[in-house]
N, C-alpha and C positions, 0 to 999 in steps of 0.2 A: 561185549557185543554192541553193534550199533544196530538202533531200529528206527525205522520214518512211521510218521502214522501219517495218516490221508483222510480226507473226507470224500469222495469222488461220486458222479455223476457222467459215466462214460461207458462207448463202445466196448466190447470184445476185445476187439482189436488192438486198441488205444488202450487199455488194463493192463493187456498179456505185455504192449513193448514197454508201460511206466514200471510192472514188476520185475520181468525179466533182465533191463537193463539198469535197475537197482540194485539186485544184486548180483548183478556179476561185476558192476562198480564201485562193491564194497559194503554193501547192507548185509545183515545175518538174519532182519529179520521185519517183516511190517506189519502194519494194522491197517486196516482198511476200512473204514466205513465207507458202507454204501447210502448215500445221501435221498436216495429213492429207491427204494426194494423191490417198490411195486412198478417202478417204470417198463414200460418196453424194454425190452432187451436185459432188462436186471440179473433176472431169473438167471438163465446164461451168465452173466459176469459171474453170478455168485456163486454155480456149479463149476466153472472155472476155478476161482481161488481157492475154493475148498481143496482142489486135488493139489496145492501146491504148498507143501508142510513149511516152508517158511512163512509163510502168510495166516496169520488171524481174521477172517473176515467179519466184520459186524454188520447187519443187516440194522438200520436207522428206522424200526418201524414205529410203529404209536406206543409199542411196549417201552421202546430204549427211553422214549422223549416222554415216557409217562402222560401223554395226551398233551404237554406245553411244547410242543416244536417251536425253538425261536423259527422267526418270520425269518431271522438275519440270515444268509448262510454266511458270513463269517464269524458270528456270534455260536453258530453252528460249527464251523470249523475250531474254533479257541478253543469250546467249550472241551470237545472231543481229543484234541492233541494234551490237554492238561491232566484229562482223566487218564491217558495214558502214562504221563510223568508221576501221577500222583499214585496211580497203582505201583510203579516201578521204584520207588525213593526208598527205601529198604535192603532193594536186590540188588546185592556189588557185582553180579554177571552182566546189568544194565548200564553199559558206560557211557553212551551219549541217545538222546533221541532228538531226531529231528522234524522238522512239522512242513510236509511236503505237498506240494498240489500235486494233481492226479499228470500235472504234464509237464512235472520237473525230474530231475536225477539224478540224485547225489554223485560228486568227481570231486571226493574230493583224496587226500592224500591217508590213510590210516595211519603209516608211519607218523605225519607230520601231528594229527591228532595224537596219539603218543606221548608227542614230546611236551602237552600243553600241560603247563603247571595245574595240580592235583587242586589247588585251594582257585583256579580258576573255572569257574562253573557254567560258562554258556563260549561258542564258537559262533564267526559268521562264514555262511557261504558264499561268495562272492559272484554274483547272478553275470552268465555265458546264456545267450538269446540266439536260437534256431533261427536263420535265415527265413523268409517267409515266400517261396515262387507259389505263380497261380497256379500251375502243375506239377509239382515236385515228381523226380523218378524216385519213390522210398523214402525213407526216413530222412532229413538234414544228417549230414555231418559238418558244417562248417557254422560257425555262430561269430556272432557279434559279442566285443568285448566292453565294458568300459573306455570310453576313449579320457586322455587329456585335453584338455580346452586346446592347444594348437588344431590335433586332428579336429576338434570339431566345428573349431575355425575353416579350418579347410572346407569341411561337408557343406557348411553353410555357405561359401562362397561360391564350390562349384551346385547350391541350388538343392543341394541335397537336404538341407534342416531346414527348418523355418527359423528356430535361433539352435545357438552353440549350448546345447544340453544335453544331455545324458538322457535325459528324461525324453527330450522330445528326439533321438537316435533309438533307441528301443520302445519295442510298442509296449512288452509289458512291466514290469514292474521295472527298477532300477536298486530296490533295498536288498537283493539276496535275501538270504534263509538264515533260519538260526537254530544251536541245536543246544542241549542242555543237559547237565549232566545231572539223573532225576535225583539222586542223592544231594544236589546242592540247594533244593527248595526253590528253584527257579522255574519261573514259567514261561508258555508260549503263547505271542501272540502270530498274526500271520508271517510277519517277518524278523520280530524283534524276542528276545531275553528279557522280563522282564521280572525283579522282584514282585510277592504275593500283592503288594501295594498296587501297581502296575508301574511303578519307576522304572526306567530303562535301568538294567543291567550292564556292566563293565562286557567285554566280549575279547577271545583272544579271534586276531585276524590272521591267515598268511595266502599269500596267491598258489597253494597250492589244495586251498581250501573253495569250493566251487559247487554248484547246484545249473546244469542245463536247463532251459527252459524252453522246452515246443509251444510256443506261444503263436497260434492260428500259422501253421507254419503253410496252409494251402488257402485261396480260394475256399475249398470245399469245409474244411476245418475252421475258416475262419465264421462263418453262418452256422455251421455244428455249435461252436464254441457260446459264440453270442447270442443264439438261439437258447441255450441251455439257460447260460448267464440271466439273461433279463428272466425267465422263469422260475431261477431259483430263490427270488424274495428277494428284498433289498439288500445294498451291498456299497461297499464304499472305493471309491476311483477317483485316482488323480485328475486334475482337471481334462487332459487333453481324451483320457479314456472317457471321460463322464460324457465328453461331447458328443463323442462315438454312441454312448451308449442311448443319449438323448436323442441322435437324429435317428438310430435303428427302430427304439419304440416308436417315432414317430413315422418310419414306412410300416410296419411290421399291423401298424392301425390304420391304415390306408386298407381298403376294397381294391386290391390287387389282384391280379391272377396270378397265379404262381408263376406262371414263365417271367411277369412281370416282376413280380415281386425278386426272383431271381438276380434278373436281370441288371438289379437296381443293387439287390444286396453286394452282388461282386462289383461293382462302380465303387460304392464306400470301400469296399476292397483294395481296391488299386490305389486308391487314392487319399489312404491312410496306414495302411500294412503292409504291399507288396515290398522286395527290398530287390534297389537294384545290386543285384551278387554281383555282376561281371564287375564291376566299377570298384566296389568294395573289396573284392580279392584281387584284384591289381594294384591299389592303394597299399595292400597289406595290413587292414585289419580284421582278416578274421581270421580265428584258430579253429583247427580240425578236432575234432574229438566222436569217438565213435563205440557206444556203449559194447556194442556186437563183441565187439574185442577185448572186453574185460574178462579179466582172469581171477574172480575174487568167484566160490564156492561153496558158497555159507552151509553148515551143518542147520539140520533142524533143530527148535528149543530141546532140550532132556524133559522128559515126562513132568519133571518136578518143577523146570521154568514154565511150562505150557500150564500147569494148574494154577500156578502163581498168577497169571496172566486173565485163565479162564476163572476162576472164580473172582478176582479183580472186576471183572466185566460185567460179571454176572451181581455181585454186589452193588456197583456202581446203575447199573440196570433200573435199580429200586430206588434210587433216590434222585432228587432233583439236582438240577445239571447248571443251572443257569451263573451258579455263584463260582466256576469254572474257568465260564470264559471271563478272562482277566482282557481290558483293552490299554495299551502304553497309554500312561498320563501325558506324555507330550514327544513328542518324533524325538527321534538321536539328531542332537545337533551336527549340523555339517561340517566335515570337517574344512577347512582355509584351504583354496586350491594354491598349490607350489607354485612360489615365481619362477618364471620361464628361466634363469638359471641354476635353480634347484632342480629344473626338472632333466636341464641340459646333463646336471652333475650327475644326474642319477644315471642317464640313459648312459654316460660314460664310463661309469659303475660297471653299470650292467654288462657292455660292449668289453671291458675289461675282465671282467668274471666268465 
């Protein structure tokens, strides 16, 4: 079986499409913590998951955190994706978990998981970014990919990057996801495999291994999102995110009016998120994917997985969380971008295949 676990802070709305299109794109089964119990609107999410028997729901109250809530939410988030692996490292019905935000969704290949040698213990998901318009009609289906330094030469030249990176073409992360197999003693950090030390872990890769990400994919979503974010306690961002996050605290403390305050939030909008689509789907780099249409129909746990899980929880409940969250001792180094006729060879590879 595969399961995601989450830490989330979100709508209705936004729960019901991050579960549903989980698994029908191949999950059998999730955990979910709910990151504030007590917020608006929680109550609701959390009668929602209950009725849905693939889904564990945990309620993150002063019980869970035993009265130390790290401040961090990503210290929050590790802590909680690890107590899962660590309940799970015994049960051979547990074969990968993966450590998902509330607005990503696993695509990636079962079969190809399958084939990944038994003595290799962690995967990566290789991160597909939701297009972002100020009025979306529905959900995105079309996303941005990883580009090659040519395309990003390109974007940058007709004005579209500020430089040729990967980093600065997607708003949010560029690491993908990692998932780990909990019998292998391996943990999770936000995006990385790492042994109990926090050394980065070995990982099997293949592009048919993949995690969507609706990252502020509206205007409306985009202040939802960042609005939550700078509430949820400190938290760590790449530099060009920290920017973003740095000038929003500083409207967000401004004696605005709302209409003002509005007015201004969707400016930093346009003018670090929106994505021009027309431009970008005539160039030919983005790919369609559209969870709606998965055909993956996971059975619920058997009585005897779900106790496993439940009193797992319920143990871990009583004890202190902090020594958990593991954080990678230093980034996965990068890998050497291909010279331009390695990359040519490949593309002829491909074009041949």
């Amino acid at each position: 079986m595969l399961l995601t676990v989450s830490t989330v802070l979100d709508s209705r709305a936004n729960v019901e499409h991050f579960v549903r299109s989980n698994l029908a794109m191949g999950i059998d089964h999730m955990v979910v913590f709910l990151d504030g119990p007590g917020a608006p609107g929680q109550r609701e999410v959390r009668d929602w998951l209950e009725t849905v028997p693939q889904v564990t729901a945990v309620p993150c109250d002063r019980s869970w955190w035993n009265g130390e809530r790290p401040r961090s939410l990503n210290v929050r988030q590790r802590a909680n994706a690890n107590i899962v692996a660590s309940i799970l490292a015994d049960q051979p019905w547990a074969t990968w978990v993966f450590h998902l935000d509330g607005d990503e969704v696993f695509a990636g290949d079962r079969a190809v998981l399958e084939t990944v040698p038994q003595e290799t213990g962690a995967v990566w998901l290789t991160p597909l970014e939701a297009v972002s318009q100020l009025e979306p009609q529905g959900w995105p289906t079309r996303f941005k990919r990883l580009l090659e330094p040519d395309d990003l030469h390109l974007l940058e030249v007709l004005g579209m990057l500020s430089e040729p990176a990967n980093r600065d073409y997607f708003h949010g992360h560029v690491k993908g996801k990692s998932g780990v197999r909990p019998s292998s003693g391996l943990r999770l950090t936000l995006h990385e495999a790492v042994h109990p030390d926090g050394q980065v872990a070995p990982r099997a890769e293949d592009p048919a291994l993949a995690v969507l990400h609706y990252d502020a994919i509206s205007g409306e979503e985009f202040i939802r999102k960042w609005t939550a974010m700078l509430g949820a306690g400190p938290a760590q961002y790449r530099q060009n995110r920290a920017t973003v996050a740095d000038a929003l605290r500083a409207l967000v403390g401004k004696d605005l009016s709302p209409e003002a305050a509005r007015r201004y939030l969707l400016r930093i909008y346009e003018t670090t998120t929106q994505d021009d689509v027309a431009t970008l789907d005539e160039l030919g780099l983005l790919v369609h994917r559209d969870p709606t249409q998965g055909t993956h129909r996971p059975e619920p746990l058997s009585a005897e997985q779900q106790g496993v899980l439940a009193d797992g929880l319920a143990r871990m409940a009583r004890e202190p969380k902090r020594h958990f969250s593991i954080a990678a001792h230093a980034p996965r180094p990068p890998e050497p971008a291909p010279r331009w006729w390695e990359r040519a060879g490949r593309r002829r590879d491909r074009d041949r295949g």
